[in-house]
Structures are given as C-alpha cells and as structure tokens.
Backbone as CSV, one residue per row, in Angstrom:
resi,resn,N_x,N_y,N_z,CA_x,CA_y,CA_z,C_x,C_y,C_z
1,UNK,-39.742,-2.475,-81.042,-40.020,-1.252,-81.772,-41.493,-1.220,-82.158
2,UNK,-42.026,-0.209,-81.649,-43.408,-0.066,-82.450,-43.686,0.241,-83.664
3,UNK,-44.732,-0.693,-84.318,-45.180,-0.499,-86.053,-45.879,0.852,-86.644
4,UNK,-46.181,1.398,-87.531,-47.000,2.272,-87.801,-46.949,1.917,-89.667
5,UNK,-48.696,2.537,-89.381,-49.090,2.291,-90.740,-49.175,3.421,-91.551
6,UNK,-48.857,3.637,-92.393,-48.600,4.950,-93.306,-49.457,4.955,-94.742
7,UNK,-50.668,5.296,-94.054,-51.669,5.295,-95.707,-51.653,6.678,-96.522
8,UNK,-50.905,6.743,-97.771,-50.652,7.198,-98.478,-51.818,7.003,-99.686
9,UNK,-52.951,8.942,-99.839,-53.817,8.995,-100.414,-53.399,10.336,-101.570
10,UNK,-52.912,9.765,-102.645,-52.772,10.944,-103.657,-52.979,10.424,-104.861
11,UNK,-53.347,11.664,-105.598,-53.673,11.381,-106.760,-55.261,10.462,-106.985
12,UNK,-55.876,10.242,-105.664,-56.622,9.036,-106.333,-56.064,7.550,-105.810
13,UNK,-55.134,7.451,-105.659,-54.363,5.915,-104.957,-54.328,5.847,-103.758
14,UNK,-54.036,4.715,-103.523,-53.535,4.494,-102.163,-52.447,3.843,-101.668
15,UNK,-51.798,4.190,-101.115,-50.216,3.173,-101.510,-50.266,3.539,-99.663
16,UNK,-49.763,2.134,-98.822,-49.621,1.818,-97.943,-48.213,1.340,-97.524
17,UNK,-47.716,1.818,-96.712,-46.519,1.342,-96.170,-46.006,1.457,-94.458
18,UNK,-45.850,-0.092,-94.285,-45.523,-0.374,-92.936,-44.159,-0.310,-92.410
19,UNK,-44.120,0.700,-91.309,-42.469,0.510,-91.026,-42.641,0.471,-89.371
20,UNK,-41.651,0.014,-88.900,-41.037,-0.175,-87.442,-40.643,1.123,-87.058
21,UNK,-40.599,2.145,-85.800,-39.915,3.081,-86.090,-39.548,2.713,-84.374
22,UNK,-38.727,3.749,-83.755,-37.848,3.560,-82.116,-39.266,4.377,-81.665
23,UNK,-39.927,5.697,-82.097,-40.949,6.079,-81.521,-42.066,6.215,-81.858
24,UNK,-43.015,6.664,-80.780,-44.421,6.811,-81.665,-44.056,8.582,-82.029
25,UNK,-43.161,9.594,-81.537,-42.465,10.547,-81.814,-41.914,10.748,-83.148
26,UNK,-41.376,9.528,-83.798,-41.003,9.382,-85.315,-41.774,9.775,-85.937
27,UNK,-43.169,8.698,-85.895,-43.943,8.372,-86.696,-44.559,9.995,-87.069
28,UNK,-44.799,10.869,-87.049,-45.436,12.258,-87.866,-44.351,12.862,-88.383
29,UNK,-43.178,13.056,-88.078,-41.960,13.667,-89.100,-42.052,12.629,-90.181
30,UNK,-41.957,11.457,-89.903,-41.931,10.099,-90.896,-43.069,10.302,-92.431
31,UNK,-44.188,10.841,-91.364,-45.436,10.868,-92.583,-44.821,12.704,-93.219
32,UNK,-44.688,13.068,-92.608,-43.965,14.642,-93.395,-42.978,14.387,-94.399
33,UNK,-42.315,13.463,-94.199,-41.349,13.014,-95.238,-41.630,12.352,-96.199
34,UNK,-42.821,11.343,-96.238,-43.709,10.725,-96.723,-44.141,11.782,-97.924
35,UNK,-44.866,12.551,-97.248,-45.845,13.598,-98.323,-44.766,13.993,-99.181
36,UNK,-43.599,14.748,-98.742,-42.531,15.823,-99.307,-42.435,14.882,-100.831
37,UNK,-42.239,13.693,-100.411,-41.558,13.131,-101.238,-42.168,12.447,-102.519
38,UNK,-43.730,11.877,-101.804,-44.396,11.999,-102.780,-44.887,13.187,-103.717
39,UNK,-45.098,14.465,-102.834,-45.556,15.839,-103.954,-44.000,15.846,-104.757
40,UNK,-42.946,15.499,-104.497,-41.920,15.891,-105.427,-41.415,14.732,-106.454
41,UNK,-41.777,13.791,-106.330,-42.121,12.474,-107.527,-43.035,13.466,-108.645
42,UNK,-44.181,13.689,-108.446,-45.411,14.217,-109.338,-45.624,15.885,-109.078
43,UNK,-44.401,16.975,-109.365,-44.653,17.947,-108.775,-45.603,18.840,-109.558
44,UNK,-46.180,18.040,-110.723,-47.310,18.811,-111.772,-48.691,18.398,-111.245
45,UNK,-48.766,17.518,-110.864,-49.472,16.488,-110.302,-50.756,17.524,-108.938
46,UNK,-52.293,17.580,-109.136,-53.100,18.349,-108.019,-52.521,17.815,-106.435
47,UNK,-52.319,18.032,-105.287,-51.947,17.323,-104.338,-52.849,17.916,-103.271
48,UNK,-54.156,18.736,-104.092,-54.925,19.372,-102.745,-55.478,18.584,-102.092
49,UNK,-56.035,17.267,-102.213,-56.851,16.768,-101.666,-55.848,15.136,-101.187
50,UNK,-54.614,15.205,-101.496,-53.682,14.266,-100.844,-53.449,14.351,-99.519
51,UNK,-53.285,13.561,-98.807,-52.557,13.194,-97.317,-52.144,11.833,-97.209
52,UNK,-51.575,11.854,-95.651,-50.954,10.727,-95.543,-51.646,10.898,-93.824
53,UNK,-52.020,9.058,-93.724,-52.470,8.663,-92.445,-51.682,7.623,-91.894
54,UNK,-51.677,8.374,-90.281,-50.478,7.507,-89.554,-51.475,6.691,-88.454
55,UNK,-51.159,5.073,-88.203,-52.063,4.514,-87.204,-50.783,3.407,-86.542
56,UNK,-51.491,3.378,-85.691,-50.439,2.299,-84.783,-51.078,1.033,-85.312
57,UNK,-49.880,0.075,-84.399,-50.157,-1.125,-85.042,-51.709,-1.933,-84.511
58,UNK,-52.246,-1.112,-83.567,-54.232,-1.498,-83.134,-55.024,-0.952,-84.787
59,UNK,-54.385,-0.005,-84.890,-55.213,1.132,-86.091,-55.737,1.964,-85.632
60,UNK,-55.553,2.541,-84.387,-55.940,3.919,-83.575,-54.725,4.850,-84.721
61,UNK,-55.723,5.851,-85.136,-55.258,6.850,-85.801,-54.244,8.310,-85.000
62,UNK,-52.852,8.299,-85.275,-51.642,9.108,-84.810,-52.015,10.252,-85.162
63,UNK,-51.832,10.641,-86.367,-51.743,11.477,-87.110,-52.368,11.708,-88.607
64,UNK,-52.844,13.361,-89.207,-52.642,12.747,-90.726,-52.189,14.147,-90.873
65,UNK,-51.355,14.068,-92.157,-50.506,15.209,-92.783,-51.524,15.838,-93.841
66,UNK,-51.654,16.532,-93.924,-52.308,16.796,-95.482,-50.520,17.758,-96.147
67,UNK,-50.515,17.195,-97.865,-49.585,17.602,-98.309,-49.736,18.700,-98.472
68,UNK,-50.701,19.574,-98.898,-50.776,21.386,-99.114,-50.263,21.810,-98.046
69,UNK,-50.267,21.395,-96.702,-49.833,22.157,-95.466,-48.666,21.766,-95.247
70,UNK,-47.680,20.814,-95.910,-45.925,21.022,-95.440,-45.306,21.989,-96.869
71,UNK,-46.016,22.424,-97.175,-45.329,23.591,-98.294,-46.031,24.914,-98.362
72,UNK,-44.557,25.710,-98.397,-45.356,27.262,-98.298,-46.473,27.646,-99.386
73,UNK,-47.820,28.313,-98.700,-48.481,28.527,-100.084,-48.566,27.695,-100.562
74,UNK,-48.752,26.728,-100.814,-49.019,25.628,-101.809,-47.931,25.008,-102.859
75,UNK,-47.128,25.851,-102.414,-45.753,25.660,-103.623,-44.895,24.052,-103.117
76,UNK,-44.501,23.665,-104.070,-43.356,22.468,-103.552,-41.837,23.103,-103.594
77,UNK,-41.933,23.520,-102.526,-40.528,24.210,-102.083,-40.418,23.771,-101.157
78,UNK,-39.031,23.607,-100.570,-38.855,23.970,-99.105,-39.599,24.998,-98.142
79,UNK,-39.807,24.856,-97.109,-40.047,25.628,-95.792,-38.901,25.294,-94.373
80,UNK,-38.959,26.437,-93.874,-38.364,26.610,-92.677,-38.951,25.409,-91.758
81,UNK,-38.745,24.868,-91.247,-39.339,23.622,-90.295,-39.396,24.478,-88.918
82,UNK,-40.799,24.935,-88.846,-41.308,25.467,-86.909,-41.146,24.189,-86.349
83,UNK,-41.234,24.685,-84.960,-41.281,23.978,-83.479,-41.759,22.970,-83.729
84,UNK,-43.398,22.560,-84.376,-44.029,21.331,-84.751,-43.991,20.977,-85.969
85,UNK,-44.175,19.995,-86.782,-44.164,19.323,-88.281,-45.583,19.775,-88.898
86,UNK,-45.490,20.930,-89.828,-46.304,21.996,-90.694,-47.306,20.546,-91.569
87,UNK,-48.544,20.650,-90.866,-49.622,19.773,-91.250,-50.011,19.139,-90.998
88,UNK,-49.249,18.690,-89.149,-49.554,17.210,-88.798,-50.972,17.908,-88.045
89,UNK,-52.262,16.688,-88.019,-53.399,16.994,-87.490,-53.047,15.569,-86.336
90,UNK,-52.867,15.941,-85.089,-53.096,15.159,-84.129,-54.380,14.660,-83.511
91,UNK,-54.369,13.584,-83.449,-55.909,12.582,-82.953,-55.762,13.168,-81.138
92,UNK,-57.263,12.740,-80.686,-57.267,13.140,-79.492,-56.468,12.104,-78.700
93,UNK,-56.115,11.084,-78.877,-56.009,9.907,-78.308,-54.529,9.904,-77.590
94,UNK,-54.710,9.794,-75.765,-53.313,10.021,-75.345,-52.104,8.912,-75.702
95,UNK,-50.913,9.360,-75.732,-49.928,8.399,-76.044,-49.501,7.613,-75.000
C-alpha cells in the first residue's frame, strides 16, 4: 500500500498525519475529509488561510485542499460533491 503524508495547516499549527491508503486516488478525497473535519472541530475558528498538503511517501507533492474551497461560500455546511473533490489543487507531476 502506498503512504501519504497529510500536512495539516490551520489555525497557525501544523498537525501531520501519516496513513497507508490502497490508492494514490484515495489520497485527495482523504485530504477533503481531512479539512471537513477539521473546519467542523473549530467551526468559529478563521479557516481562510488553512489547507491540507498531500505528498507521497518521496515528498513529491499530490495535492493541496484549501478548506474555504470544500464549503459553499465559505460556510461550513455541506455541499453537493461534483465530478472532482471541491478544492483539490493538483501538482503537475504524472502518476
């Protein structure tokens, strides 16, 4: 199973977490779930300038989410989930 690193930047912190996942396909829904969950721990909490960065286990950068972009408007609500995961910024780097 391939690793991915999940750097988690909010508030000012940084909280890091390593998981195994079956794809490198996981890994950006993974960091979407990531954010959701952190903006809804601290939902008073600024989250404009939060994201979450996804890297393989080299540290070639996957993905990064920014949390303002998986919620409508800026709100911590639900959204409809489109075709792709609402915020992921994909690296040029082929898979």
């Amino acid at each position: 199973m391939p690793s991915f690193r999940f750097e988690m930047i909010a508030g000012g912190r940084s909280n890091i977490i390593e998981e195994d996942l079956a794809s490198v396909d996981l890994a950006s829904p993974r960091a979407v779930e990531l954010a959701k969950a952190a903006s809804n721990a601290s939902p008073d909490a600024d989250h404009s300038g939060s994201h979450v960065k996804v890297c393989d286990a080299v540290g070639y950068l996957i993905a990064t989410v920014n949390f303002s972009d998986v919620f409508a408007d800026g709100a911590l609500g639900e959204i409809d989930p489109p075709n792709e995961e609402p915020g992921v910024m994909r690296s040029g780097r082929p898979l």
